[in-house]
C-alpha positions as CSV (number, residue, x, y, z in Angstrom):
1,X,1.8,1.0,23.9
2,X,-2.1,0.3,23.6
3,X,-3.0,2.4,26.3
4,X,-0.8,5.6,24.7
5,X,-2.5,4.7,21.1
6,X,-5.9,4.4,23.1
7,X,-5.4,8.0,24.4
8,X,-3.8,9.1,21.6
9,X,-7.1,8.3,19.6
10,X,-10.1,9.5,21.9
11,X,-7.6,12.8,22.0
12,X,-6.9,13.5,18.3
13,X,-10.4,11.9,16.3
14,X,-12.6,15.1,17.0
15,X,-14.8,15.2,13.5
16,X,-14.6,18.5,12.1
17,X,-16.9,20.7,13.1
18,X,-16.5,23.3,10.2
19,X,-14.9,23.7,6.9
20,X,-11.5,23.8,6.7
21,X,-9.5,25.4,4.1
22,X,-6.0,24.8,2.9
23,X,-4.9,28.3,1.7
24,X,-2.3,29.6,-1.1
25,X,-0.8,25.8,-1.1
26,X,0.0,24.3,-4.5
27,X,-1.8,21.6,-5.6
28,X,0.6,18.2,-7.1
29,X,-1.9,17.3,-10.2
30,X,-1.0,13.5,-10.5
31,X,-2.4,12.3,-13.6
32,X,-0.5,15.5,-15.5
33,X,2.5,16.0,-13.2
34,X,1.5,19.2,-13.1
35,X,1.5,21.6,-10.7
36,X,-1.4,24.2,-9.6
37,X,-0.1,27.3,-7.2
38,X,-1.7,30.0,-5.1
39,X,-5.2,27.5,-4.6
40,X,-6.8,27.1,-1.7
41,X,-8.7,23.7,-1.0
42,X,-12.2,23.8,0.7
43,X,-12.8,20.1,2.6
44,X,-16.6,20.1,4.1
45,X,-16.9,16.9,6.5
46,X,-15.3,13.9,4.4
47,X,-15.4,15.2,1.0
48,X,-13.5,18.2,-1.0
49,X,-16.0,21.0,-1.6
50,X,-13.8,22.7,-4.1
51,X,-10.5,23.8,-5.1
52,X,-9.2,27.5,-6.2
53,X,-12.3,28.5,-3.9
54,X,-12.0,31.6,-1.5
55,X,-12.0,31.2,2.3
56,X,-15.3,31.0,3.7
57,X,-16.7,33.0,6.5
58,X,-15.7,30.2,9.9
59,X,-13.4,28.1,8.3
60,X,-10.6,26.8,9.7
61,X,-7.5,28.0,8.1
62,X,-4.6,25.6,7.2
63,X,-1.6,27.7,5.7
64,X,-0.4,26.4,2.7
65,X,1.9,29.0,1.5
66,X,5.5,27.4,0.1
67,X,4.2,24.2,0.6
68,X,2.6,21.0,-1.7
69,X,-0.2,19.2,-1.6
70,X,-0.8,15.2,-2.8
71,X,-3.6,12.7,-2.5
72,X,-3.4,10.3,0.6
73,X,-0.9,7.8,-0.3
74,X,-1.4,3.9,-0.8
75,X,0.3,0.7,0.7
76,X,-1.1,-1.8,-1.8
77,X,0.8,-4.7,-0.1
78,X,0.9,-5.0,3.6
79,X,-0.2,-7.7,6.6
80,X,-2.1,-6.6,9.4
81,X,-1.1,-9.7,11.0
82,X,0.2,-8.5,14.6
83,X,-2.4,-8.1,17.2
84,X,-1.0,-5.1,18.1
85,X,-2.7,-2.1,16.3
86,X,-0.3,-0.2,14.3
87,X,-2.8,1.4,11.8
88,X,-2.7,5.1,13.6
89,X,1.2,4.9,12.2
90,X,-0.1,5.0,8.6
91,X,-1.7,7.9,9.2
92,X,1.6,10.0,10.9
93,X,3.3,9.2,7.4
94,X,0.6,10.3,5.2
95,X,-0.6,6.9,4.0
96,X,-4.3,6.7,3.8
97,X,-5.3,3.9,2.6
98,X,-3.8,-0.1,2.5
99,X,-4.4,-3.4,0.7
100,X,-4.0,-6.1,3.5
101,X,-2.3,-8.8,2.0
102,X,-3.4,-11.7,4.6
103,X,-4.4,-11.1,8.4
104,X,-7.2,-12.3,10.8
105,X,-10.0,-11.0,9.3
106,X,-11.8,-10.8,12.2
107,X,-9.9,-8.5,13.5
108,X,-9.0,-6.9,10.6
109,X,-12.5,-5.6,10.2
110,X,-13.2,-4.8,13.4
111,X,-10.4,-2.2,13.4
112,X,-12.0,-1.1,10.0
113,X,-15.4,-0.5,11.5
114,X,-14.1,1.3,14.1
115,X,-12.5,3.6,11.4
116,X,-15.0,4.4,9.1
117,X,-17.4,4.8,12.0
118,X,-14.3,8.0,13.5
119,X,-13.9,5.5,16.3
120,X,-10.1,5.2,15.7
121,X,-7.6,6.7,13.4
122,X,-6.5,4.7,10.6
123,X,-6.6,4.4,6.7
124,X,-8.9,2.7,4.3
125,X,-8.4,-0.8,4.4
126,X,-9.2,-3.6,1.9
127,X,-8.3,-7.3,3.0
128,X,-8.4,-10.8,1.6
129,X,-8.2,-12.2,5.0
130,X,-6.6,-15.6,4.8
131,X,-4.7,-16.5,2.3
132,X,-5.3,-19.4,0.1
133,X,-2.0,-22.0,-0.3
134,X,-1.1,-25.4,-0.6
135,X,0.3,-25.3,2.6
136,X,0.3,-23.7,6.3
137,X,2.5,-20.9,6.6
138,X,6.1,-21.4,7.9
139,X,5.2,-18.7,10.5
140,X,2.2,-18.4,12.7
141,X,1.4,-14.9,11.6
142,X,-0.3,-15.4,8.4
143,X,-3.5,-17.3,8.1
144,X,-4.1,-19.7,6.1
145,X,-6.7,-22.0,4.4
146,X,-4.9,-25.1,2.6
147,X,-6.3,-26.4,-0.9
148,X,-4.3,-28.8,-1.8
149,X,-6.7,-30.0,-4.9
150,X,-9.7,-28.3,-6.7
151,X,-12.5,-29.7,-4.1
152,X,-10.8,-27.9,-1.7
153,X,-10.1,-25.0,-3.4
154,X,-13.9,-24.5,-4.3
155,X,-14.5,-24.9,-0.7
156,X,-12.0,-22.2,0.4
157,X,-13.5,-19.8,-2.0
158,X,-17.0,-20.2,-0.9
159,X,-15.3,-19.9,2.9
160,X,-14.1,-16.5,1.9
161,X,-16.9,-15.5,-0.4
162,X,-19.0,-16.6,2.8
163,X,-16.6,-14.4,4.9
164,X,-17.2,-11.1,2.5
165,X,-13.6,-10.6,1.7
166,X,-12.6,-8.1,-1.1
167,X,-10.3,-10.1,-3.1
168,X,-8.9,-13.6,-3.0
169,X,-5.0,-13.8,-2.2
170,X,-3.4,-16.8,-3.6
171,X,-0.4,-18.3,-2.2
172,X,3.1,-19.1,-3.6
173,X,2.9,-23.0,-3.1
174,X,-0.7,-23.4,-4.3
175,X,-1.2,-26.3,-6.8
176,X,-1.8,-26.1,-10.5
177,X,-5.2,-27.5,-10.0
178,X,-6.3,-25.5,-6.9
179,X,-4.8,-22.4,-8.7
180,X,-7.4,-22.9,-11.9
181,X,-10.3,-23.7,-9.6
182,X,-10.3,-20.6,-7.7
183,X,-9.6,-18.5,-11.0
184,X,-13.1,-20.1,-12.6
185,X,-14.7,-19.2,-9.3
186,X,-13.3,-15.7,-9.2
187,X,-14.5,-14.8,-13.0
188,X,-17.7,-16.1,-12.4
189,X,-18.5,-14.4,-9.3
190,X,-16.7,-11.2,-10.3
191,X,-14.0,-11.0,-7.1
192,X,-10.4,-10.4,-7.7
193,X,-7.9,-12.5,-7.1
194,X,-4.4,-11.1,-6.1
195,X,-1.2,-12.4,-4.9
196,X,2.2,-13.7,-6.0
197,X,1.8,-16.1,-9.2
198,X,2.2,-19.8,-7.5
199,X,5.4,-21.8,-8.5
200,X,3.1,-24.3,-10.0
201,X,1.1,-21.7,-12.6
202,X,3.5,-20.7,-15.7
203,X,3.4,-16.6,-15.9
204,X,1.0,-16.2,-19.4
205,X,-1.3,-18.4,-17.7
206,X,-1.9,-16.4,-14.5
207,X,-2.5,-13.2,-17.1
208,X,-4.9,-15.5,-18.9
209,X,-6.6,-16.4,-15.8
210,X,-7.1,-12.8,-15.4
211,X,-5.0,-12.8,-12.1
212,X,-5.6,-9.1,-10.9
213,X,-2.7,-7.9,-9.6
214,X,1.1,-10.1,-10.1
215,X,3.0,-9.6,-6.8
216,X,6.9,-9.6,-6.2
217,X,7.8,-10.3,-9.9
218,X,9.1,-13.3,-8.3
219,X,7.0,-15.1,-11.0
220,X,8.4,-13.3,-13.7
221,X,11.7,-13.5,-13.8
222,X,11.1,-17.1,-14.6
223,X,8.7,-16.4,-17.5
224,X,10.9,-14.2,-19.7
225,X,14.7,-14.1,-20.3
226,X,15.3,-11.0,-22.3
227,X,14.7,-7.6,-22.4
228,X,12.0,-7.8,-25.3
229,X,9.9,-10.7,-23.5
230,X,9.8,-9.1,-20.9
231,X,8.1,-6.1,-22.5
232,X,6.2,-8.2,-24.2
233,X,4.8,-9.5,-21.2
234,X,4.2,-6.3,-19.1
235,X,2.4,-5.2,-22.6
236,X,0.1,-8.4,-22.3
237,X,-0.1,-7.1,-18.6
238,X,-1.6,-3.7,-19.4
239,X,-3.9,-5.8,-22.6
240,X,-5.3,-7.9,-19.8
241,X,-5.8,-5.5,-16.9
242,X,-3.2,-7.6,-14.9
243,X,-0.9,-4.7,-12.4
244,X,2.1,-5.6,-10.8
245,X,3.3,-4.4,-7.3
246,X,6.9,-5.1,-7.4
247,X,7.4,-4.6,-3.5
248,X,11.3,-3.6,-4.3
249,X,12.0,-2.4,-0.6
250,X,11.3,-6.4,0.2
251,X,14.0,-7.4,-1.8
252,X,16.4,-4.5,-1.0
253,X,15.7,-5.7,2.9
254,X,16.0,-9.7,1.8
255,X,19.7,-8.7,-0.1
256,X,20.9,-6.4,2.9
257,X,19.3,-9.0,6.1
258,X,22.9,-9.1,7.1
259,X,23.8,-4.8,7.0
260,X,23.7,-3.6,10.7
261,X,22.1,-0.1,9.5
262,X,18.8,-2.5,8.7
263,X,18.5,-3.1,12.7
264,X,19.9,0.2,13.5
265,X,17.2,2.2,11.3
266,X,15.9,5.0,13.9
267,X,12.4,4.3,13.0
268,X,12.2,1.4,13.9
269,X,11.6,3.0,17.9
270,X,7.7,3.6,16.5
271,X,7.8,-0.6,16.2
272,X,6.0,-2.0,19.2
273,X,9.1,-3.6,21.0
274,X,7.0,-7.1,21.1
275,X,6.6,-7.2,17.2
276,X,10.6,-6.5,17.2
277,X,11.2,-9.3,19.3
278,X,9.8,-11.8,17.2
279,X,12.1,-11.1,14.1
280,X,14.8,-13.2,13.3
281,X,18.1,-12.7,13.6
282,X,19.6,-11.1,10.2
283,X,21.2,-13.7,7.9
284,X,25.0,-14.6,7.0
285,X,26.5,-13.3,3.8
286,X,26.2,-17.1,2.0
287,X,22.6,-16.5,2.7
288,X,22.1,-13.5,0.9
289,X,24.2,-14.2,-1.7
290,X,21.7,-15.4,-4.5
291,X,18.7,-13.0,-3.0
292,X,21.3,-9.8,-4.2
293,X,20.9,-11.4,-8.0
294,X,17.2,-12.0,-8.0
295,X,16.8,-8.4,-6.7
296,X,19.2,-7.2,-9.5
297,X,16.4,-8.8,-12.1
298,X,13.5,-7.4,-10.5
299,X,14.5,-3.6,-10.5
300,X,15.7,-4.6,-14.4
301,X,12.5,-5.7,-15.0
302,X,10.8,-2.6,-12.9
303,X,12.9,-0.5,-15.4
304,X,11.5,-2.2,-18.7
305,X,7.8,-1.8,-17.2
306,X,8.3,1.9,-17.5
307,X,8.6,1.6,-21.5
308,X,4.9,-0.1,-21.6
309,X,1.7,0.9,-19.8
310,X,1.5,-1.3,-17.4
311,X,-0.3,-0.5,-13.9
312,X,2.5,-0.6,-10.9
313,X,1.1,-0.5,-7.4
314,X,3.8,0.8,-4.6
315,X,3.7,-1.7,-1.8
316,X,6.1,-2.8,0.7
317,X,4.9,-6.2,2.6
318,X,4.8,-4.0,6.1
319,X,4.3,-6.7,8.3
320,X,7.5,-8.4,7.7
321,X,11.0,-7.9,10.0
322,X,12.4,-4.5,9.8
323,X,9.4,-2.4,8.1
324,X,7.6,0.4,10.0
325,X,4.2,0.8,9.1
326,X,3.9,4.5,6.5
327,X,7.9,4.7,6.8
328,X,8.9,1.9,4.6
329,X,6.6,2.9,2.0
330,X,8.9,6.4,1.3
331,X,11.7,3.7,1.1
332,X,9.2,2.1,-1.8
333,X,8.6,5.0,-3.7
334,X,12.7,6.2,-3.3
335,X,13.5,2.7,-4.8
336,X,11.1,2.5,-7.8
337,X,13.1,5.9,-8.8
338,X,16.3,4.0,-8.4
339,X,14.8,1.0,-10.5
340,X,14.1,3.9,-13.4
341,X,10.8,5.1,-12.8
342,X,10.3,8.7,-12.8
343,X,9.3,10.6,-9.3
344,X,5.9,11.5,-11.0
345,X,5.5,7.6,-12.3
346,X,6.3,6.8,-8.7
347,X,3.8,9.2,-7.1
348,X,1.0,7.7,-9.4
349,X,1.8,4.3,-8.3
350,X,1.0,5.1,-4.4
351,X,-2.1,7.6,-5.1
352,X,-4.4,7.6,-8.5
353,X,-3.1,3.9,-10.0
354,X,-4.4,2.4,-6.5
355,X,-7.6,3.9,-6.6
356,X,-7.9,2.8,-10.5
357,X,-6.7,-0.8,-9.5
358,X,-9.6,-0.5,-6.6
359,X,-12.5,1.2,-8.9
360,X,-12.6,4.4,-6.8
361,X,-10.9,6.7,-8.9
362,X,-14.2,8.3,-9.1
363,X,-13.4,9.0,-5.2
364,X,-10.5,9.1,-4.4
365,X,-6.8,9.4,-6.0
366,X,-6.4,12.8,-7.0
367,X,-7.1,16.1,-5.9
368,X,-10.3,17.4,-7.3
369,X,-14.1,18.5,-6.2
370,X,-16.5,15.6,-4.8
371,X,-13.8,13.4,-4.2
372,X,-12.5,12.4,-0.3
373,X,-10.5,14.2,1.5
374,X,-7.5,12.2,1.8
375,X,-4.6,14.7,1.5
376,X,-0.5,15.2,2.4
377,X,0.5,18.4,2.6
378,X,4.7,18.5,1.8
379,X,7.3,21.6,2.9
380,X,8.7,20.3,-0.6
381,X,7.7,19.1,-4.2
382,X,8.4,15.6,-4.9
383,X,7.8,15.8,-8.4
384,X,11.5,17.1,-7.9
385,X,12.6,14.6,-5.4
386,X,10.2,11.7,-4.7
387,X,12.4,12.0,-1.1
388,X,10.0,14.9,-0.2
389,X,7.3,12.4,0.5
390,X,8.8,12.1,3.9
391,X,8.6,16.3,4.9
392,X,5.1,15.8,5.8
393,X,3.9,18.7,7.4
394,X,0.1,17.7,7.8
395,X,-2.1,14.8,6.8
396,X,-6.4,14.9,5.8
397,X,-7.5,11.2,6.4
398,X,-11.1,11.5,5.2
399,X,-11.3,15.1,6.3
400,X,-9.5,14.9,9.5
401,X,-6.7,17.3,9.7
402,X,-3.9,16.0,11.9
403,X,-1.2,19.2,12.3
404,X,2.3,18.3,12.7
405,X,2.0,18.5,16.0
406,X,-0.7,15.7,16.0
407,X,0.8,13.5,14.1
408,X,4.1,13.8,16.5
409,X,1.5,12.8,19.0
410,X,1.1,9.8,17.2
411,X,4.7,9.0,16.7
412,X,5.4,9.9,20.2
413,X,2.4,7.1,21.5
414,X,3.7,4.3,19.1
415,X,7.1,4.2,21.1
């Protein structure tokens, strides 16, 4: 499988050598959820040159006629903890860009340097390298640097500052103590921290600490027992800058470990066979039991964020058994409509809330002059079925066109 990537790569990277221009498509406005037809979209090396231009003398043509056209989509919750490269997969299901959620950072950023500098195909990554708990992980994949006390936790954040991560990821077992520590750190020195709110740390207090994103909603349900507290809380949320990524195809796949059609998904063939090996076997009935209730709270609370104006970040935890890297985050946006969000609310939360969460709304996010050109073209509009996120029929990573056909090529390599 590395040598077809390999080959795959040095065959599809060529830069673009001229402009390239998307004609007669219809532009998906996602900060209106609006919709802009008969435009054609002018991308000069990594940037959009302009839209409702005409076709330059020597472009290259990209027919858009019938068809849709997003911003590059967003995983804000994966691991990049295999040492198999899976990133070129992101890119054949028109996600451009990830939040790495705790890998080797290492390698990590060496597979992010070799990206930026159109040495490998990939999207935009920002990691927090290891993750900061009160204990080792239960599985060898995830890194991780223990604090069990506030000495240590003012050693691990110096580690990481030392390491030049983007954010700090906190763990679900780290202390109390450790937990306030890194928060003092993180204001001072203006870094984000990020990650599930530890069982130690009440919910209000994690928003007071200025946590910057509240992952899983794990947290939650044990902070607010009605309907009205829990709008009260996303409110205090969206007062304090605070998003949450509620990751629902995690706990759709934790309720269902023990449905057949989870191992029998057809995707799953673009999963390096050595990654699927390492998965567990899927659990009993007794096991799943209580998981199906907590996920039953989580989409209830998914569907009272909608009423306030809190920020929701699609992710998926791609990394963990039975996710394919790009796929599973069309399975994230499909369930945040079942949870009550709206396909357009849905759509923001994978494109322009991402790249506010990140500060590069000013790049990147929507569809609009200057920015990058990180584009999806659709043979459908998902404003009227967020399902038509999966009929990709091209992908723009940072000005890149990959046809249909080069994005099969990719598919076809990851087997």
């Amino acid at each position: 499988m590395k040598l077809l990537l390999a080959l795959a790569a040095c065959s599809l990277l060529g830069a673009a050598d001229r402009p390239i221009a998307i004609e007669d498509v219809t532009i998906v406005d996602v900060t209106t959820a609006s919709l802009h037809p008969h435009q054609t979209v002018l991308i000069e090396g990594e940037r959009i040159a302009a839209t409702g231009a005409r076709v330059p003398a020597g472009a290259r043509v990209v027919r858009g006629r019938r068809k849709f056209l997003i911003p590059g989509l967003w995983d804000m919750h994966v691991h990049l903890w295999y040492k198999e490269n899976q990133l070129p997969l992101f890119i054949a299901f028109g996600v451009t860009g990830v939040r790495d959620m705790g890998s080797d950072f290492e390698r990590t950023s060496a597979w992010r340097t070799a990206i930026e500098k159109g040495e490998a195909i990939g999207p935009h990554i920002v990691t927090s390298g290891p993750v900061v708990d009160g204990e080792a992980a239960d599985h060898g994949n995830l890194p991780v640097i223990v604090a069990r006390n506030g000495p240590e936790a003012r050693r691990a954040f110096d580690r990481l500052w030392n390491m030049n991560v983007d954010f700090i990821r906190v763990g679900g077992d780290l202390p109390f103590d450790s937990y306030m520590a890194i928060a003092e750190l993180a204001r001072h020195w203006h870094i984000p921290i990020e990650g599930p709110i530890p069982n130690g740390v009440p919910a209000r207090q994690a928003i007071e600490a200025r946590q910057a994103s509240l992952e899983h909603l794990d947290g939650v349900t044990h902070a607010v027992s009605t309907d009205d507290e829990a709008i009260a809380f996303f409110e205090d949320c969206a007062l304090h800058g605070v998003s949450v990524s509620p990751t629902l195809v995690k706990w759709q796949r934790m309720a269902h470990q023990n449905d057949e059609a989870l191992e029998n998904d057809p995707r799953l063939k673009y999963v390096a066979a050595s990654i699927r090996k390492s998965w567990p076997k899927l659990a009993t009935d007794n096991e799943v039991s209580e998981i199906r209730k907590r996920k039953d709270n989580i989409y209830r609370l998914v569907s009272l964020a909608t009423e306030t104006k809190v920020q929701v970040l699609a992710g998926t935890e791609t990394g963990e058994p039975y996710t394919i890297p790009g796929a599973t985050l069309d399975d994230e946006l499909e369930q945040l409509v079942a949870a009550g969000m709206t396909p357009h609310q849905a759509l923001e939360a994978a494109t322009i809330e991402p790249a506010r969460f990140l500060g590069w709304d000013g790049n990147m996010g929507s569809i609009e002059k200057g920015k990058v050109a990180d584009l999806v073209l659709l043979d459908a509009n998902p404003l009227d079925d967020i399902r038509n996120v999966r009929k990709v029929a091209a992908v723009f990573a940072r000005g890149r066109y990959f046809s249909r056909a080069r994005l099969d090529a990719i598919l076809s390599g990851a087997k």
